[in-house]
C-alpha positions in Angstrom: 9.1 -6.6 20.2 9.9 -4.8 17.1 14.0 -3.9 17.3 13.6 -4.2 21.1 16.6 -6.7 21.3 19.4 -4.3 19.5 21.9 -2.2 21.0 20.4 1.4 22.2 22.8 3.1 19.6 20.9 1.1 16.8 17.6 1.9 18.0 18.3 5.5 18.0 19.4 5.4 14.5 16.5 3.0 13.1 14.1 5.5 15.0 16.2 8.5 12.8 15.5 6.0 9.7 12.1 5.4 10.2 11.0 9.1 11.5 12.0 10.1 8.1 10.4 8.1 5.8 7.2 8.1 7.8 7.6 12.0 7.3 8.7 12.0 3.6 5.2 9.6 3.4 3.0 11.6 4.8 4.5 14.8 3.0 4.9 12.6 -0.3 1.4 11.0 -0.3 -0.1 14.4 1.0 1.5 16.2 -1.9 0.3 14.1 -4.3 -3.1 14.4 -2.8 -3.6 17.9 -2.9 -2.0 18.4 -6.3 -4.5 15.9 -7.7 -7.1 17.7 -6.3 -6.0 21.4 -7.1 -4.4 21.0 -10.7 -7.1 20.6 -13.4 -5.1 18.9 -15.6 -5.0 15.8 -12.9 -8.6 15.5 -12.8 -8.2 12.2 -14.9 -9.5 8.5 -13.9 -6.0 7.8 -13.7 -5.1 10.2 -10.8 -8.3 10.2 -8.9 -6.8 6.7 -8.5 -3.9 7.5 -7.7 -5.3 9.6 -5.2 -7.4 7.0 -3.3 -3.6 5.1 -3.1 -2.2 7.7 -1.4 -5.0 8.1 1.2 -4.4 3.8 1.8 -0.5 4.5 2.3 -1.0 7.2 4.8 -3.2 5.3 6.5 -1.3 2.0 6.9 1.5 4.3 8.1 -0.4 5.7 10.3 -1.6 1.9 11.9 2.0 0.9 11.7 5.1 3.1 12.2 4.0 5.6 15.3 3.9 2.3 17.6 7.0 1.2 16.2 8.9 4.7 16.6 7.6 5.1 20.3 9.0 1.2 21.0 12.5 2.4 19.6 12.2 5.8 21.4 10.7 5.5 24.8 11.2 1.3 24.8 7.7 0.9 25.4 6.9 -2.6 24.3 3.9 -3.0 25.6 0.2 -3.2 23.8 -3.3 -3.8 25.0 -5.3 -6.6 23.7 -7.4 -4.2 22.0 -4.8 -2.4 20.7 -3.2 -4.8 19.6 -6.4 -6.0 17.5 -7.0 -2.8 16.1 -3.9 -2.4 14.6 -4.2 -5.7 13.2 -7.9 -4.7 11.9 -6.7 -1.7 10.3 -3.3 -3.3 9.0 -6.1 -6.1 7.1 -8.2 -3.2 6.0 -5.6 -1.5 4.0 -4.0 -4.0 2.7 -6.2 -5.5 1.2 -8.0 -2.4 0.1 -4.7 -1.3 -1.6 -4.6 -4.9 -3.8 -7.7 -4.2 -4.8 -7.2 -0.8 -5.7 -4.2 -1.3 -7.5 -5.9 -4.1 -9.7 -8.2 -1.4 -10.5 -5.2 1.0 -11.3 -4.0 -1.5 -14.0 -7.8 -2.0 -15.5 -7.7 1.5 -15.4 -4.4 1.6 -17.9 -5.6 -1.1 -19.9 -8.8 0.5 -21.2 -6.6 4.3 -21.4 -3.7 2.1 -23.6 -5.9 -0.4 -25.3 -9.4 1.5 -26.1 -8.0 5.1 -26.0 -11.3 6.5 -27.7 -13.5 5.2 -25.7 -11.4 5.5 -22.5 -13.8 9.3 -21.8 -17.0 7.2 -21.9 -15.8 3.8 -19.8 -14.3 5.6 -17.4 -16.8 8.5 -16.4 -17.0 9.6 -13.1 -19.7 7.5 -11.9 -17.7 4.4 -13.0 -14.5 5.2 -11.4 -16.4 6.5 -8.2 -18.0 2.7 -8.0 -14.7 1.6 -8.8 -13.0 3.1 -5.9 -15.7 2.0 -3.8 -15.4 -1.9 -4.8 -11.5 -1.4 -4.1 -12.1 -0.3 -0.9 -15.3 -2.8 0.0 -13.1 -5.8 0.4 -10.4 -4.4 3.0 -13.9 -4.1 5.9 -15.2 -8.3 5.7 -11.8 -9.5 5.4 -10.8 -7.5 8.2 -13.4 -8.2 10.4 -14.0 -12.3 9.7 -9.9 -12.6 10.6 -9.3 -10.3 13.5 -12.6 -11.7 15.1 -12.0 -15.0 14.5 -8.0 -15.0 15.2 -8.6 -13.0 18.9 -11.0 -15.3 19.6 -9.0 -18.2 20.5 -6.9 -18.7 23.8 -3.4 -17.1 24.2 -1.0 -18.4 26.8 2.5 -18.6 27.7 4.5 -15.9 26.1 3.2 -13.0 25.2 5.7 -11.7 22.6 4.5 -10.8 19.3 7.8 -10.0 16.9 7.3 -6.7 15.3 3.6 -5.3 14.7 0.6 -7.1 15.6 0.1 -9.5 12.5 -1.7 -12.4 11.4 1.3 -14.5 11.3 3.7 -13.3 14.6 0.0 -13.3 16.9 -0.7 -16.9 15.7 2.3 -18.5 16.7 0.9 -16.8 20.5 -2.3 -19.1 20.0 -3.0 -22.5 22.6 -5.3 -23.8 20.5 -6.0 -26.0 17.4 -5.7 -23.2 14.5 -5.8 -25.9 11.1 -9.3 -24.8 10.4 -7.8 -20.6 10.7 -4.8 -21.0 8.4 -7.1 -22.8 6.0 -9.3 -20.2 5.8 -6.2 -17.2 6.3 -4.8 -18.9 3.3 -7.8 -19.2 1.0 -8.6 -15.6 1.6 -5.0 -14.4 0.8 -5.5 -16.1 -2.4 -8.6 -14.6 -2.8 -7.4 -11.1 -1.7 -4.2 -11.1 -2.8 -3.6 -13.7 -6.2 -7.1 -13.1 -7.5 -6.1 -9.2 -8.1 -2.6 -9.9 -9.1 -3.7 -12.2 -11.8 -5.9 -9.4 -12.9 -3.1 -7.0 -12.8 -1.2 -9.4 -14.8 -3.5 -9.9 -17.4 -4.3 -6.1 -18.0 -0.1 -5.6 -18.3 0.1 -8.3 -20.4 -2.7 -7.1 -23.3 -0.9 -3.9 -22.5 2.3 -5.1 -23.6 0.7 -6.4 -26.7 -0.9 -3.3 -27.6 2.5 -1.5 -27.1 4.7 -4.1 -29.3 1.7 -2.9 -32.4 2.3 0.9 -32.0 4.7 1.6 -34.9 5.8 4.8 -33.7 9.0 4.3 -31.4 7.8 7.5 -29.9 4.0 6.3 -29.4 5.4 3.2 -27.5 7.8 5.1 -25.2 4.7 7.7 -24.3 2.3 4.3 -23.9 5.1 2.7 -21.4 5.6 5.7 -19.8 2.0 5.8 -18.2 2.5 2.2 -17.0 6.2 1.5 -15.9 5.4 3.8 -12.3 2.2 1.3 -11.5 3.9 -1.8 -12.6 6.9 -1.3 -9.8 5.1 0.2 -7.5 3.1 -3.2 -8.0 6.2 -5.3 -8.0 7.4 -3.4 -4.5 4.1 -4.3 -2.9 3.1 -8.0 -3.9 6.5 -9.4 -3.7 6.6 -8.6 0.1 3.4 -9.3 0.8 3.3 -12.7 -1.1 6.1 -13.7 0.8 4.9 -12.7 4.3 1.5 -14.3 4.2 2.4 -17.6 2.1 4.9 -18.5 4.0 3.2 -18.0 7.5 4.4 -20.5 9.3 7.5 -21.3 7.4 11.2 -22.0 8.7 11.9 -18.2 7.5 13.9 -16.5 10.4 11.9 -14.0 12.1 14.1 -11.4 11.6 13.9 -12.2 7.9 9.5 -11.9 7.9 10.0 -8.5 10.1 12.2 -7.2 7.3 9.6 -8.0 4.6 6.9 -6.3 6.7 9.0 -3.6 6.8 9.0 -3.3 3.0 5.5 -3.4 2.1 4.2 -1.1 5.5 6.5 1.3 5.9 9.1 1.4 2.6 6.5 1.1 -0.7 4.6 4.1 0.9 7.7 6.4 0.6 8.6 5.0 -2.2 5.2 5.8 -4.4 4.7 9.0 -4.4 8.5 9.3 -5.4 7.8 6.8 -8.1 5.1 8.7 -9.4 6.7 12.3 -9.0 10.0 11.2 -10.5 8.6 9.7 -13.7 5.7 11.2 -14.1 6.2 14.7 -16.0 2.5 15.3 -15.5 2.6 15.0 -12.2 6.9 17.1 -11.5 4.9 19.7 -14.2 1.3 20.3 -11.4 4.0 20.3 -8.7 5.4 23.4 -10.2 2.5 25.1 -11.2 0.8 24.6 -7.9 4.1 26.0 -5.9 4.4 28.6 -8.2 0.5 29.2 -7.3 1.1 29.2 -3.8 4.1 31.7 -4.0 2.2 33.9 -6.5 -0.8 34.2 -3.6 1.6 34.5 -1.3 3.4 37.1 -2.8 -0.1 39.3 -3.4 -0.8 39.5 0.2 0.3 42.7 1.5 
């Protein structure tokens, strides 16, 4: 249904809305990929991370806001059953691939902030390769157990699912006994979902431990520095989320869960490669060099 029930003069402006930030997310998260990659001075752990997060925020744009801008533009609400279970699949996929990953983001800060001479040897390529890997792992069983085993049950009566095909909007659709589902949906969100933010946690809490010893105020502004992006763009994304899947079935208004989708598919991707540009002079300083690159090149062709 998405914003199918507002006035056309709304739609058109939400669609203005939300064409931009998909394009400032794709041109943000882009950016941030391709500077990684091209400035040598990037090439640590702690952007190659940062890298694989942009490549899941594209990606759960891409599953998410070009149905929703074609529903506000053309008012086509309609979606095949299998299209409506692949966006779900791919919705699970990078979700929960980004919790993971961003559990590994905050490991990654705690051994850098903690154990900074031995930071080189722990994480050497090959560790941080395997650790990208077991970010990414988690996103394909989860996916696959709960879109199997939620489109496998009966669906009558209406056929309205509010905003983007779900876990929580498709099962209220379901004719059938679902205890033994939203047992298992909620085990696996803690699993998923607390299980990494308890790690995250933890690592920002020995960090914040090992800050308070630094007895240079400048040491501990530099140390902070390197963590404060992560920790909101954490903040951003689990609050939402947490508050989407916990309360599934809650007396929340819809309108109320569709906003809070909103926030964690669509907003937190725009906002992290702003977050990261913005206080991150590493990252403003690669920006520069690389443009400056690109014009010099650009420049030298006759």
């Amino acid at each position: 249904m998405s914003f199918s029930s507002l006035p056309t003069e709304i739609q058109s402006l939400l669609f203005l809305t939300f064409l931009f930030i998909y394009l400032v997310t794709l041109l943000g998260n882009s950016l941030i990929i391709l500077v990684t990659l091209a400035d040598p001075m990037l090439h640590s752990p702690m952007y190659f991370f940062l890298r694989n997060l942009s490549f899941l925020e594209i990606g759960l744009n891409l599953v998410i806001v070009p149905k929703m801008l074609r529903t506000l533009i053309a008012q086509d609400t309609t979606s095949s059953f299998l299209g409506c279970a692949t966006q779900m699949y791919f919705s699970f996929f990078f979700g929960v691939s980004e919790c993971s990953l961003l559990a590994t983001m905050a490991y990654d800060r705690y051994v850098a902030i903690c154990s900074p001479l031995h930071y080189p040897v722990i994480m050497n390529p090959r560790t941080r390769a395997k650790l990208a890997a077991v970010s990414w792992f988690p996103g394909i069983p989860m996916a696959t157990v709960q879109t199997t085993w939620l489109f496998s049950f009966p669906f009558c009566g209406i056929n309205k699912v509010n905003h983007f095909c779900d876990s929580p909007p498709v099962l209220r659709l379901v004719c059938a006994d679902t205890a033994l589902f939203e047992i298992y949906a909620i085990l696996g969100t803690i699993l998923v979902v607390m299980i990494p933010g308890l790690l995250i946690l933890c690592s920002y809490t020995r960090i914040a431990v090992a800050i308070l010893k630094i007895p240079l105020a400048k040491g501990k502004h530099k140390a902070f520095s390197t963590c404060s992006s992560l920790l909101l763009v954490v903040s951003l994304f689990y609050v939402s989320l947490s508050l989407v899947y916990f309360r599934a079935k809650s007396n929340n208004s819809p309108e109320s869960k569709k906003v809070l989708s909103l926030s964690y598919t669509v907003v937190t991707p725009m906002l992290n490669p702003i977050i990261y540009s913005l206080r991150n002079n590493e990252v403003k300083n690669a920006l520069g060099r690389t443009f400056h690159k690109a014009l010099g090149l650009r420049n030298c062709i006759p």
